[in-house]
ROGU-917846 format. One record per atom (N, C-alpha, C, O): x negated, y, z negated; residue in three letters. Coordinates in steps of 0.02 Angstrom, whole numbers, plus 32768, in hexadecimal, padded with zeros to 4 digits. Each point is the difference from the previous one (the first is absolute). Example, Ala and Ser with C-alpha at 12.3 -4.5 7.8 and 13.67 -1.06 7.14 Angstrom:
// residues 2
7D6C7EE47E7Aala 802D803B8000ala 7FD3803C8000ala 7FCC7FFF7FDFala 804680368045ser 7FD6803B7FFDser 802780377FDBser 7FE780377FF8ser 
***
This chain:
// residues 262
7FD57FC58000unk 802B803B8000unk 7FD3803E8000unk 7FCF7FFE7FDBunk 803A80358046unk 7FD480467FFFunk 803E801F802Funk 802E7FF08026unk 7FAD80527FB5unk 803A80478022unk 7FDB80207FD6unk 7FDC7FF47FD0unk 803F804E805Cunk 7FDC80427FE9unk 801D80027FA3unk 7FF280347FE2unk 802B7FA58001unk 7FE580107FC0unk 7FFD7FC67FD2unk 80087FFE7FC3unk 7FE67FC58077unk 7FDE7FC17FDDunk 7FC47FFE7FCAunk 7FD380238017unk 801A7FC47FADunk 7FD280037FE8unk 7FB87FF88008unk 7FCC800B7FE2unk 804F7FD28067unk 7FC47FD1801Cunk 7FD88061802Funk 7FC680147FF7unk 805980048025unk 7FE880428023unk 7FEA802A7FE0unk 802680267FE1unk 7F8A7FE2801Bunk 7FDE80377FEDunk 7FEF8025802Bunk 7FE77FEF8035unk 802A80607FB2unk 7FF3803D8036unk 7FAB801B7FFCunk 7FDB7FF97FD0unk 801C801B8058unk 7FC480048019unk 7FDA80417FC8unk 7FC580027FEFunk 806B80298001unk 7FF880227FB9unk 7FF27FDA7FC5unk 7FCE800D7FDFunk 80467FDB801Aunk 800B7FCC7FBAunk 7FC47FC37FF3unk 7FF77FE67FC9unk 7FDF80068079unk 7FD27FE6802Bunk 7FC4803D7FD4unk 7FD97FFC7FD1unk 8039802E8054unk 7FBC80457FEEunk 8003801D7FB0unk 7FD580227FE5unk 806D7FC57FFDunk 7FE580147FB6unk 7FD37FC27FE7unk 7FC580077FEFunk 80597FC2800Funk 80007FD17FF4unk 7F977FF5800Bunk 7FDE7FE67FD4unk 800C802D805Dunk 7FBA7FFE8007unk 7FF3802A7FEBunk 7FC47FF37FFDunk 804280577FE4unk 7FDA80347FE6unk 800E7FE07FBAunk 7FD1800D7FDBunk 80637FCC8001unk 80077FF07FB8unk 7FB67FD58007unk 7FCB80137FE7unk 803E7FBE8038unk 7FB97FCC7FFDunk 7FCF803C800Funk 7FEA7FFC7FC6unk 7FF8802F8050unk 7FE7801D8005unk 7FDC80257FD3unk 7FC380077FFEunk 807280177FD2unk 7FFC802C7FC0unk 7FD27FC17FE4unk 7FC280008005unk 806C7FC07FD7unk 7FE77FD47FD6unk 7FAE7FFA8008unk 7FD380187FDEunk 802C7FBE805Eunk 7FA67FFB8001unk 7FDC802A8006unk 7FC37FF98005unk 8064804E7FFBunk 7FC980477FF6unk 7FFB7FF67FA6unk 7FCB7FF07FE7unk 806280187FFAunk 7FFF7FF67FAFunk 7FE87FD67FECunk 7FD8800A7FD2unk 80347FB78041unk 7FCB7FC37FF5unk 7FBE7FFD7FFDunk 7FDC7FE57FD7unk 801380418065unk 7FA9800B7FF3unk 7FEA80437FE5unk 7FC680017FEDunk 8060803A800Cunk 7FED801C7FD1unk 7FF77FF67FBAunk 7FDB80227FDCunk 80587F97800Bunk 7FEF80017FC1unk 7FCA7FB88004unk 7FDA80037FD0unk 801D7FD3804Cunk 7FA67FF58019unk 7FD0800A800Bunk 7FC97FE68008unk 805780547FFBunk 7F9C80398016unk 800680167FBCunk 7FD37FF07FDAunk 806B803B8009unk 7FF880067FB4unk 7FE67FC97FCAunk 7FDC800C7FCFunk 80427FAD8047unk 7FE37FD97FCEunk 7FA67FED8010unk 7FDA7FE67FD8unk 801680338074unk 7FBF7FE48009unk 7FC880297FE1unk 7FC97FEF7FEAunk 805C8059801Dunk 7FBE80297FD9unk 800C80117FB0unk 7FEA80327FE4unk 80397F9E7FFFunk 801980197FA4unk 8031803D8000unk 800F80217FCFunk 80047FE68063unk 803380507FEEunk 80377FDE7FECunk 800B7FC48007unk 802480737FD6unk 80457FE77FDFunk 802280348019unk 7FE780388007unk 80577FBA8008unk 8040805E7FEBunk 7FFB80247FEFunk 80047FF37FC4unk 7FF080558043unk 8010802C7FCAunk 803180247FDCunk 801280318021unk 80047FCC7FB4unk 804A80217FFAunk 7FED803D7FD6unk 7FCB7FEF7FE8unk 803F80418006unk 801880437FDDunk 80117FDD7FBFunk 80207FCD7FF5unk 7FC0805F7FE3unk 7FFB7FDC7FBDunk 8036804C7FD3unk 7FF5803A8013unk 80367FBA7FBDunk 8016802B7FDDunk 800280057FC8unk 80217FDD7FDAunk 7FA9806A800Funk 7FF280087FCAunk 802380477FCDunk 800E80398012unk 7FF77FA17F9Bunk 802880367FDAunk 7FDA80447FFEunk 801780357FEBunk 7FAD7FBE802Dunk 7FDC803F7FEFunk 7FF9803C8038unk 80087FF5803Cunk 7FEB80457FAAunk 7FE680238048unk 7FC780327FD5unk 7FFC800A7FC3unk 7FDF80108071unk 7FE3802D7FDEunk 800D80428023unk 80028005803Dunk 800A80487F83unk 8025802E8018unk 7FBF8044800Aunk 800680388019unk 7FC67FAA7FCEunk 7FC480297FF1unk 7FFB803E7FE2unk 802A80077FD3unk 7FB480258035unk 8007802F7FD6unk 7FCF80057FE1unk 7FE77FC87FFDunk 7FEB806F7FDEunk 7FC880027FCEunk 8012801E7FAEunk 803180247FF6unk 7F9C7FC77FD1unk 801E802B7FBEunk 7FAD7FF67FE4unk 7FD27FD78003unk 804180727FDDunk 7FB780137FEFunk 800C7FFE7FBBunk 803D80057FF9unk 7FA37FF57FC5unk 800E80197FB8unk 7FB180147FF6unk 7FD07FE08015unk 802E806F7FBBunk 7FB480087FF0unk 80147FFD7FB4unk 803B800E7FF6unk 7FA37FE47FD6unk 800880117FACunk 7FDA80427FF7unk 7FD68012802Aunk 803780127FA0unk 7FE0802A7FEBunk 7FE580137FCEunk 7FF67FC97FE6unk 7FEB806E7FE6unk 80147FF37FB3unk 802180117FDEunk 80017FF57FC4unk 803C80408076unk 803F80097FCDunk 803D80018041unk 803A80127FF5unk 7FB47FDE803Dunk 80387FEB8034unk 80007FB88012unk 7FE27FD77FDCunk 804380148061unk 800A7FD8804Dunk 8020801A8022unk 8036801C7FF7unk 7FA17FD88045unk 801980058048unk 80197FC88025unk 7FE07FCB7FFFunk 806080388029unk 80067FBF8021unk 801980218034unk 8026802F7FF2unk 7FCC7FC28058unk 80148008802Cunk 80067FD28035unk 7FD77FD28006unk 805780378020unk 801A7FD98034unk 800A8023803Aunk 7FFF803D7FFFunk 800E7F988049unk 80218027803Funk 80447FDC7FFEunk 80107FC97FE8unk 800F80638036unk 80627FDD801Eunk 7FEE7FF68035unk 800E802A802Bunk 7FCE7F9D7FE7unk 801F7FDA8053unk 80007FC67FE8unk 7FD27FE47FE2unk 806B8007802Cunk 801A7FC4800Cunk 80097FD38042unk 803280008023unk 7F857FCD7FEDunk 80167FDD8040unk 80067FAF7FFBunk 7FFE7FE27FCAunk 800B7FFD8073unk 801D7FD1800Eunk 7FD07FF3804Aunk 8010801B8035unk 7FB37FB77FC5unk 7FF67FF5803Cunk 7FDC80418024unk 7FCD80107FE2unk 8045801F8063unk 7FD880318015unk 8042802C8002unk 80038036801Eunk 803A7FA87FBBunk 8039802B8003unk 800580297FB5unk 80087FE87FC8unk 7FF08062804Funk 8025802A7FB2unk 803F7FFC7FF9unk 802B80178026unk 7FDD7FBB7F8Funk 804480087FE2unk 802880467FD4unk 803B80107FFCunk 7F8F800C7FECunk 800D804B7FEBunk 7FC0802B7FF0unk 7FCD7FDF7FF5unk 802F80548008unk 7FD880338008unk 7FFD80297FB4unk 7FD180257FF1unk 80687FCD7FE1unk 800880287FB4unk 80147FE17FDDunk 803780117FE9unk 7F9D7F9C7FF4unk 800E7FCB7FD8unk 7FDB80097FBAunk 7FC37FFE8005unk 804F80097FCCunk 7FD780227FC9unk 7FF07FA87FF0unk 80257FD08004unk 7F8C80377FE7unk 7FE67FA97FCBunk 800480197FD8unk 7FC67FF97FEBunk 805380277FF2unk 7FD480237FB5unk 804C80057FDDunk 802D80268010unk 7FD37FAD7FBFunk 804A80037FD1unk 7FDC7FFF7FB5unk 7FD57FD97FEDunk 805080697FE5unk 7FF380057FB3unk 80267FC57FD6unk 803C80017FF2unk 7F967FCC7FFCunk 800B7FCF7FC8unk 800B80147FCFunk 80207FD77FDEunk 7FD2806B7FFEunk 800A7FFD7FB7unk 7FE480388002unk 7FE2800F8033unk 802080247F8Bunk 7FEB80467FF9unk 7FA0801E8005unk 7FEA80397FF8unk 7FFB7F978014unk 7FBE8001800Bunk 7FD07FC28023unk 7FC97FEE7FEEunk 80657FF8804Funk 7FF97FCE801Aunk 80327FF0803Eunk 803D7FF98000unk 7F8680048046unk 802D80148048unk 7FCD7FC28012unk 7FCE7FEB7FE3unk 805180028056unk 7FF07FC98021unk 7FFA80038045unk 80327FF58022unk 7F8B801B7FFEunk 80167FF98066unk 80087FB6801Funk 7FF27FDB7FD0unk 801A8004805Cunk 80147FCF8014unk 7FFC80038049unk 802780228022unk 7F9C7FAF7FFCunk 80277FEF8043unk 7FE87FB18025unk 7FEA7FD07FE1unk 801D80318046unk 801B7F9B8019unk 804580158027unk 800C802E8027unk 80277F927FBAunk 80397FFE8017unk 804980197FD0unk 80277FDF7FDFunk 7FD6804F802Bunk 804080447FF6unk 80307FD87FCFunk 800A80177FC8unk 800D7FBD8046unk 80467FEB7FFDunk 7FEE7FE67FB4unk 801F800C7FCCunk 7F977FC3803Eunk 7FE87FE17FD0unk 7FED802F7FC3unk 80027FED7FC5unk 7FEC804F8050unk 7FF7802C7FE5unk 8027802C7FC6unk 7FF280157FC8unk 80517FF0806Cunk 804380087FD3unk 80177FDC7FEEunk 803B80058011unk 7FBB7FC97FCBunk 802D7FBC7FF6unk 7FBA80127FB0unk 801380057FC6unk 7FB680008049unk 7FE180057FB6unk 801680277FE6unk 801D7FF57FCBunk 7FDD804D8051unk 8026803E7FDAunk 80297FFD7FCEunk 7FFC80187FC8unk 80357FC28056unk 80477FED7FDEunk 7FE47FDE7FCAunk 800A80197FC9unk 7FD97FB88039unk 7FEA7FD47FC0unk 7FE9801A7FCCunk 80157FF77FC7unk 7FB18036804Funk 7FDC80347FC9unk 802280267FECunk 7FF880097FC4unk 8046802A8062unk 8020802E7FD8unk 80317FD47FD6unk 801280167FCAunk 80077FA9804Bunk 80377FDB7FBEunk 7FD77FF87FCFunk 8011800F7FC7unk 7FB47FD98047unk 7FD27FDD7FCBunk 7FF380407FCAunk 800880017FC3unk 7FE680298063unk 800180517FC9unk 803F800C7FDCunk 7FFD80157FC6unk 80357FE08054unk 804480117FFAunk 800D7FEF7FB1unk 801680267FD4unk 7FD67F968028unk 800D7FD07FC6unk 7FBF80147FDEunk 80067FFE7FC3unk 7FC68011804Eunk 7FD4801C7FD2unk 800F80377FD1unk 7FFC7FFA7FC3unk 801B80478063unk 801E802C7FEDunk 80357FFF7FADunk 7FF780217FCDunk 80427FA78046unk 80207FE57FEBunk 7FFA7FEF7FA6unk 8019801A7FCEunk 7FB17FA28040unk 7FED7FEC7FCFunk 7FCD80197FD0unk 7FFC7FEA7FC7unk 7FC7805F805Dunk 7FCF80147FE6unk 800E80397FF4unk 7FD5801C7FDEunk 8079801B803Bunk 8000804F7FFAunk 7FC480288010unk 7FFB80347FDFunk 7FD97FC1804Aunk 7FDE80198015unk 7FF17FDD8057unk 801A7FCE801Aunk 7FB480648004unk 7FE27FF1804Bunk 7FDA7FCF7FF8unk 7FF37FF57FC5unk 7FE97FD38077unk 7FD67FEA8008unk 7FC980228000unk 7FFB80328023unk 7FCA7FB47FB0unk 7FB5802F8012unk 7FD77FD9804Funk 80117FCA8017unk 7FB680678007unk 7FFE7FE6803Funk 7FE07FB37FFAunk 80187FD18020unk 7FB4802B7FB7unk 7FF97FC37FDEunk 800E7FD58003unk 7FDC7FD28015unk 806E80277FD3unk 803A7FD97FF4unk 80197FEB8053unk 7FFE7FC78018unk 801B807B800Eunk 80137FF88043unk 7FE07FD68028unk 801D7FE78031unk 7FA0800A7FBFunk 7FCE7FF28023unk 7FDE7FA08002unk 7FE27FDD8029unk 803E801B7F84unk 800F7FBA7FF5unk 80417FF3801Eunk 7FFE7FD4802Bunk 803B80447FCAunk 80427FEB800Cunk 7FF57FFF8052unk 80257FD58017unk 7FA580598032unk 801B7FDD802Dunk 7FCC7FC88013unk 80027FE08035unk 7FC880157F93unk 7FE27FC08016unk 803F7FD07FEEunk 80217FE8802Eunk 7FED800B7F92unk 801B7FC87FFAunk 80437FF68042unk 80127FC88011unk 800F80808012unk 803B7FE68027unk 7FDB7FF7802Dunk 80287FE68026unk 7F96801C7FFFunk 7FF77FE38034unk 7FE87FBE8001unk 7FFF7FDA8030unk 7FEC801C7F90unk 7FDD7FB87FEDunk 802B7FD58009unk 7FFB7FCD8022unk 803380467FC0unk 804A7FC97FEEunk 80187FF38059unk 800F7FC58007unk 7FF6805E8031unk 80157FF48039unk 7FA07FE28038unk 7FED8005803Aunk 7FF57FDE7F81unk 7FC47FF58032unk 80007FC28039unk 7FD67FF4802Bunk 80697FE87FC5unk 80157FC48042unk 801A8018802Eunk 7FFE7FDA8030unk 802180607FDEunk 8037801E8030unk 7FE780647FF8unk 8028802A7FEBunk 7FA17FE28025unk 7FDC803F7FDBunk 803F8035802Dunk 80247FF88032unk 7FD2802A7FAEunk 80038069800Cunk 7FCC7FF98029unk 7FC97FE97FF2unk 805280358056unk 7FB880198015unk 7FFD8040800Bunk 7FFE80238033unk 80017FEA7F8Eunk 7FE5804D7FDFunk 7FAB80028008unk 7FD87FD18002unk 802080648000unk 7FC480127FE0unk 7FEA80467FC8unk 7FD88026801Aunk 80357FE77FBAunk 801280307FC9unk 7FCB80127FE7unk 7FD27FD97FF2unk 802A80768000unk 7FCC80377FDFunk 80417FF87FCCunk 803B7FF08009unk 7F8D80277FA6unk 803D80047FCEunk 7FE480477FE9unk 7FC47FF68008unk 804180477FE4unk 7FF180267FDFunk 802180327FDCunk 803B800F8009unk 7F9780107FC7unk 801480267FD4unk 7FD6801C7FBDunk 7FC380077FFBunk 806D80077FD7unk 7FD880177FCFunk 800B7FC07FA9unk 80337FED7FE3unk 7F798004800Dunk 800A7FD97FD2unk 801A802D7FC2unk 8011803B8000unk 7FED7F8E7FC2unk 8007801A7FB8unk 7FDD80377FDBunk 801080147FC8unk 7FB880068062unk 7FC480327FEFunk 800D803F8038unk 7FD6802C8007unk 805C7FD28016unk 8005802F8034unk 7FC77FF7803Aunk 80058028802Funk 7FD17FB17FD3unk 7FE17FF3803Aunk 801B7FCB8031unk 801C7FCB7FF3unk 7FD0805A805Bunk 80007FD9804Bunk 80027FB47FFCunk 7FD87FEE7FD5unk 80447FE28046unk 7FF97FDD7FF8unk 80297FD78045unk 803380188019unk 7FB07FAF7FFCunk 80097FE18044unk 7FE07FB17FFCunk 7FCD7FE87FE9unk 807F7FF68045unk 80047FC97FE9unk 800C7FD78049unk 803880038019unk 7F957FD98008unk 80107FE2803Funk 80057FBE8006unk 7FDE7FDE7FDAunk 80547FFE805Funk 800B7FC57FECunk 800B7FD88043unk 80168021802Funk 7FDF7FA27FDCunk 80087FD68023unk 80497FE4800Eunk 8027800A7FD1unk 7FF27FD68066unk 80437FDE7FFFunk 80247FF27FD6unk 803C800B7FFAunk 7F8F7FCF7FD2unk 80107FCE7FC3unk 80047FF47FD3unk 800E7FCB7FE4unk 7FDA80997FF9unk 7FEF80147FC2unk 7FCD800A7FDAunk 7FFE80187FC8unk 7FC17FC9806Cunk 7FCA80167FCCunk 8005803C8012unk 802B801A8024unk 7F9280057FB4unk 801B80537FEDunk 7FB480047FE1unk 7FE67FCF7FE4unk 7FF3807D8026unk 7FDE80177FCFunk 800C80488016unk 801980198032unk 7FBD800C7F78unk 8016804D7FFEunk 7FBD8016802Dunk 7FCD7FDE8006unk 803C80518011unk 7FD080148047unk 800880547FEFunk 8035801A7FEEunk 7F8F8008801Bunk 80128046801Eunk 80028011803Aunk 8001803B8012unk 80007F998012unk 8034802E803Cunk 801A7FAE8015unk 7FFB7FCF7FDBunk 802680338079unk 7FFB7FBF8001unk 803580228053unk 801980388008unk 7FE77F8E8027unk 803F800D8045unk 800A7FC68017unk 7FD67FD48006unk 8063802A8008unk 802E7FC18025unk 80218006803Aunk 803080267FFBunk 7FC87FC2803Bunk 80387FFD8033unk 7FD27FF08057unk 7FD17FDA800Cunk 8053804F801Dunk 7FD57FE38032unk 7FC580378019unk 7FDC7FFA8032unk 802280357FA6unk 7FCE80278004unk 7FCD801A7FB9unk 7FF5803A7FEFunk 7FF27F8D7FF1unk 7FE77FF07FC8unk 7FB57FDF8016unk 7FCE800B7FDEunk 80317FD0805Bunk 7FAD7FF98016unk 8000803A800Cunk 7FD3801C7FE1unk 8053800D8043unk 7FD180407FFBunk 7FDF80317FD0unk 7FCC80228000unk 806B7FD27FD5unk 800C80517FD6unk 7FBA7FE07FC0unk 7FD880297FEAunk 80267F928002unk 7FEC7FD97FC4unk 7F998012800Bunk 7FD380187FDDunk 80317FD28058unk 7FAC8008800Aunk 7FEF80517FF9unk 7FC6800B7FEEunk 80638030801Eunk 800180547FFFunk 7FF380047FBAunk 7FD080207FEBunk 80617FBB7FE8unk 800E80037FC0unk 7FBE7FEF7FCFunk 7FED801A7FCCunk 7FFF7FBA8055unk 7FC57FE47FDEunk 7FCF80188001unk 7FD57FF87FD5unk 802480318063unk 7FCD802C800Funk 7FFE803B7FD0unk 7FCC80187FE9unk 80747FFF8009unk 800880487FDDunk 80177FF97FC5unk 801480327FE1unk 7FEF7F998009unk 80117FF17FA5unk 7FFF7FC77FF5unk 80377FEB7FEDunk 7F9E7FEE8017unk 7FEE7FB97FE8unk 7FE87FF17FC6unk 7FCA80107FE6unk 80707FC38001unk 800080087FB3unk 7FC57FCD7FDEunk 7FDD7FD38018unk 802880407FBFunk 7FA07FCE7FBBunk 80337FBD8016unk 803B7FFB8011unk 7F847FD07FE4unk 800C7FC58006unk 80347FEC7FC9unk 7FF080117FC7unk 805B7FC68044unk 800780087FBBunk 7FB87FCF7FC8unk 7FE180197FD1unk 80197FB58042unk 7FC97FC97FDDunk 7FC0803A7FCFunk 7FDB7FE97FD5unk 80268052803Aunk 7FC180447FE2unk 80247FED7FB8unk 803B7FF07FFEunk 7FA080137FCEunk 8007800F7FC2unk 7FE8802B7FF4unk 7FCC800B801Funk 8054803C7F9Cunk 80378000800Aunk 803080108036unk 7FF7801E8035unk 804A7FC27FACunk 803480088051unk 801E80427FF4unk 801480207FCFunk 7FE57FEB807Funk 8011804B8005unk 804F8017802Aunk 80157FE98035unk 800A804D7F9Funk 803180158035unk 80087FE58045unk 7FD68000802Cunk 80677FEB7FD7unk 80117FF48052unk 8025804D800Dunk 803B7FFC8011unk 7FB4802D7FEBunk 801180468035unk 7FCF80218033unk 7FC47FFF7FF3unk 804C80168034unk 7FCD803A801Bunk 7FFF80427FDCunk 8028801B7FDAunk 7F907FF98044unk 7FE3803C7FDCunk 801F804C8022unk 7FF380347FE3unk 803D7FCC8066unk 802380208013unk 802B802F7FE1unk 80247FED7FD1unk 7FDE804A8040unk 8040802D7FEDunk 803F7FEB8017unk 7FFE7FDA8031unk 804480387FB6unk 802F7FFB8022unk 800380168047unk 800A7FDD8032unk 7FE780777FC8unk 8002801B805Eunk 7FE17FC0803Eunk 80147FEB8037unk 7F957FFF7F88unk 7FD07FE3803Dunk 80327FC08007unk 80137FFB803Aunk 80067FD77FA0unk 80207FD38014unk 804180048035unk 80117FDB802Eunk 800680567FBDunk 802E8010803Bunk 7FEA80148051unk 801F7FFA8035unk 7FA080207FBAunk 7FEE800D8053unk 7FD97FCA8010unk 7FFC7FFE803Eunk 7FE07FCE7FA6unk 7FED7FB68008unk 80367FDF8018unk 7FF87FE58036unk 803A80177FB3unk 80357FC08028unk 8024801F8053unk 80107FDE8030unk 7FF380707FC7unk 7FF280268060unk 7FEA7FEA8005unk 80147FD28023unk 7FA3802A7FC7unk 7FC37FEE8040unk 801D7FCE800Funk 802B8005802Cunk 7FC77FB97FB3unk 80187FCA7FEFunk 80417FEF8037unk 7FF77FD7802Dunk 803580417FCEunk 803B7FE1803Aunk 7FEC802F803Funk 80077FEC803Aunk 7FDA805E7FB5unk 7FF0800C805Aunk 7FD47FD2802Dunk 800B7FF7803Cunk 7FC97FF27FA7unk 7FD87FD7801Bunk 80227FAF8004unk 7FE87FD88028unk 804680197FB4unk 80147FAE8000unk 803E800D8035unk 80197FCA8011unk 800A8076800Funk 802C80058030unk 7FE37FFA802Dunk 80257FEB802Eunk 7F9A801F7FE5unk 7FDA8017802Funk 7FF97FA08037unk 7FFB7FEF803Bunk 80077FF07F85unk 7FDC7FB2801Bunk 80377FCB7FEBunk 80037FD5802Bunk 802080237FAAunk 80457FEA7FFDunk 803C80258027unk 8007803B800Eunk 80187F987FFCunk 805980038036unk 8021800B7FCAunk 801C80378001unk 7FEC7FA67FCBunk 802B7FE47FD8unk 800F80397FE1unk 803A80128008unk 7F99801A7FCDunk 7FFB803F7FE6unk 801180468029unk 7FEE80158037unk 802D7FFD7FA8unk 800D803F8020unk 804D803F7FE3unk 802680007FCFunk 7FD480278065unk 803780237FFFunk 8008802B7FBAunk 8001803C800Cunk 80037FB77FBBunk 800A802E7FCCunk 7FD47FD47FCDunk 80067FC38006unk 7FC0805B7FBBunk 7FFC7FF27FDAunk 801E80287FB5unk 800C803D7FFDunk 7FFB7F9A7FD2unk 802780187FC6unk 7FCE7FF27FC0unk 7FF47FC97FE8unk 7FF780688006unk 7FD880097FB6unk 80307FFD7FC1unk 802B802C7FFCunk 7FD27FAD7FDDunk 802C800A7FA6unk 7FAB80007FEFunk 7FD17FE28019unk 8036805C7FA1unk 7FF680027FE2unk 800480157FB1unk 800780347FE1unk 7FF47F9C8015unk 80027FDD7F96unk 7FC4802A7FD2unk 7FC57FF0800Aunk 804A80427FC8unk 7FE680167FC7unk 801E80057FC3unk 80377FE67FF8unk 7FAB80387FD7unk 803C802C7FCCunk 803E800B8009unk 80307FE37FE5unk 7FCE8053804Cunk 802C8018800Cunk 804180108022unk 8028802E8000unk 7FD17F93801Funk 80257FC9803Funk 7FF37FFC802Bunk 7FC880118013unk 80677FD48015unk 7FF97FF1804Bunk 800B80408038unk 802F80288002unk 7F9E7FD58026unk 8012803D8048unk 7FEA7FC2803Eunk 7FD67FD47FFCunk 805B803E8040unk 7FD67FEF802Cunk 7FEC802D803Eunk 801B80338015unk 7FB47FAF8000unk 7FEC80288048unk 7FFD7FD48033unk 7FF97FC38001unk 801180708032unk 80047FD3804Funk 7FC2801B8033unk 7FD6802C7FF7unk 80357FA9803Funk 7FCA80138036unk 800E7FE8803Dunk 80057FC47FF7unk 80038046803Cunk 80177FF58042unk 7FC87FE38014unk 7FCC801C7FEDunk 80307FB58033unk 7FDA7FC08028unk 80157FFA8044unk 803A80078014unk 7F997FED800Bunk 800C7FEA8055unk 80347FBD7FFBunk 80097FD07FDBunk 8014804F8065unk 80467FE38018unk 7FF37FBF802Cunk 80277FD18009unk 7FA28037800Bunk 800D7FBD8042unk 7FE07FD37FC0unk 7FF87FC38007unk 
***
């Protein structure tokens, strides 16, 4: 039996897919033969919780201030996400914190440290000393050291003696007090400048000496200019506005500074 719509009648179309399908196959076939002949595998796009948002943070100590400064650019890749992102949030009445890595991770500590103060407050009728601030965010980053913050945090402020004081730390919580100290993606730069122009006694010297610099307030403030004019200059990541807090006696002021845009 055949007729034009017998099963047995294949059209001459159907003929020409029918050889490009065989076609495709033994093209795929030996691509993944040549893949298995030289060790290559697939690659797939891997998705990760993290990003990094970059950004730089400077802290100097003093012997009766800190300085901490930061820039507001916030990026993503070679894309700017914003141009006026403050890192720099007040923990407690003599104790500010810059922050940069990944943003989100960033604000998600925040939150922790201001509850964690919250209930400090609470139970002690008084502020956290910077001290204190300074253990409390080792231990919250310690405690998330399987699943980290990828923070990277300047802690500063003023200790129990009214002196400068600066506290830098790793993913994971270690931590030591430092007179000066920078984090972010323009910190190879700014760190080797630093060292050059206030490099502190070994701590291991007996006796142990002050972790501050020998700086004025003004000179510290025109040290961290230099400091981000030159780290805009060679970092992407940095840029656009930097933001000075500065911590004494007599409180908090801040100052700003306009940074290159591209």
């Amino acid at each position: 039996m055949s007729g034009p719509h017998s099963p047995l009648t294949v059209s001459c179309e159907e003929r020409h897919l029918g050889a490009i399908a065989q076609n495709v196959d033994s093209h795929q076939s030996s691509c993944l033969s040549d893949y298995s002949e030289i060790g290559m595998t697939k690659q797939r796009a891997n998705w990760s919780p993290y990003d990094n948002n970059g950004g730089t943070c400077v802290a100097i100590a003093g012997a009766d201030y800190c300085v901490i400064a930061a820039d507001t650019r916030m990026s993503t890749g070679y894309n700017i996400l914003t141009r006026d992102y403050s890192k720099i949030i007040q923990l407690a009445d003599k104790s500010l914190m810059a922050s940069s890595g990944f943003q989100a991770d960033v604000r998600a500590l925040q939150k922790v440290l201001e509850a964690r103060h919250l209930i400090y407050q609470h139970q002690h009728s008084k502020q956290m000393s910077c001290p204190a601030m300074a253990q409390l965010l080792s231990n919250t980053l310690y405690y998330k050291r399987f699943f980290p913050y990828y923070a990277f945090n300047v802690l500063g402020g003023l200790d129990h003696e009214g002196k400068g004081c600066v506290f830098t730390y790793d993913a994971v919580g270690s931590y030591e007090r430092v007179g000066y100290s920078s984090q972010g993606s323009g910190s190879t730069l700014i760190t080797p400048f630093l060292d050059n122009q206030l490099k502190s006694p070994s701590p291991l010297l007996l006796p142990a000496k002050d972790a501050v610099t020998p700086l004025s307030e003004s000179e510290a403030i025109d040290l961290v200019k230099t400091c981000f004019a030159s780290a805009t200059e060679r970092d992407i990541y940095t840029g656009d506005k930097l933001e000075i807090v500065i911590l004494n006696a007599a409180g908090i002021r801040r100052e700003y500074l306009e940074l290159r845009k591209d």
